[in-house]
C-alpha positions, -999 to 999 in steps of 0.1 A, spaced: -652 -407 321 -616 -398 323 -606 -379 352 -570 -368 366 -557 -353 399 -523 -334 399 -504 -312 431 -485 -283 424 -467 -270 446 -448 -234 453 -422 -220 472 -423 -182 464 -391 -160 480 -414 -136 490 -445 -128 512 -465 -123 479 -459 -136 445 -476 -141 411 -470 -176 396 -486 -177 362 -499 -218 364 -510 -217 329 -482 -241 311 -483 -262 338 -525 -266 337 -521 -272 302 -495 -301 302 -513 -316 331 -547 -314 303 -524 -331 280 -513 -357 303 -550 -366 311 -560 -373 278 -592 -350 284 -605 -339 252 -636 -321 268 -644 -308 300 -637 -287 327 -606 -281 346 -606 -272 383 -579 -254 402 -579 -247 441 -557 -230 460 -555 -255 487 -538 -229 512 -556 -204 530 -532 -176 523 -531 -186 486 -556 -179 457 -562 -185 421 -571 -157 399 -578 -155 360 -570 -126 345 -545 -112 315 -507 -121 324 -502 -85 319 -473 -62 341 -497 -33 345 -526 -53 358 -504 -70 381 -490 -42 396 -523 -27 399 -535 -61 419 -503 -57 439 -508 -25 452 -544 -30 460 -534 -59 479 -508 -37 498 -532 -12 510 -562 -40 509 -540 -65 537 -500 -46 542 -476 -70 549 -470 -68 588 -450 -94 605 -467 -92 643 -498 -109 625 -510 -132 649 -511 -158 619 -476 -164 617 -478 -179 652 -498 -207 647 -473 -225 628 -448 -223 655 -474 -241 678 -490 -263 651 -459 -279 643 -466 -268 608 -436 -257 585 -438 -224 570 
């Protein structure tokens, strides 16, 4: 069985962003050699997620707001502490 582990990483400028993975899944599938099978990918942050859905500008914006009235954006969130005494780097 051929099997393959990749990272990705992201640095987004902002406190929510939409990074389509897609070309980057599919030339990681390409590297492996995989021919057929399934392809896992976690979000392995808690304040990150992986969705599927269209790559379409009117569904995103309609995600976007949701989120916004879902979880708005406050910087006194008690989360953005722990970092400072974790010693991890935001």
């Amino acid at each position: 069985m051929k099997c393959l582990t990749e990272y990705l990483k992201f640095h987004t400028p902002s406190h929510r962003a939409y990074v389509n993975i897609t070309p980057q899944v599919e030339q990681i599938l390409g590297k492996s050699g995989v021919k057929e099978g399934m392809v896992l990918v976690s979000a392995m942050h808690i304040t990150a997620g992986v969705y599927v859905n269209d790559n379409e500008s009117g569904l995103i914006e309609d995600i976007d707001q949701w989120l916004e009235k879902l979880a708005p954006f406050r910087k006194d969130y008690k989360h953005h502490d722990t970092a400072k005494t974790t010693g991890i780097r935001t």
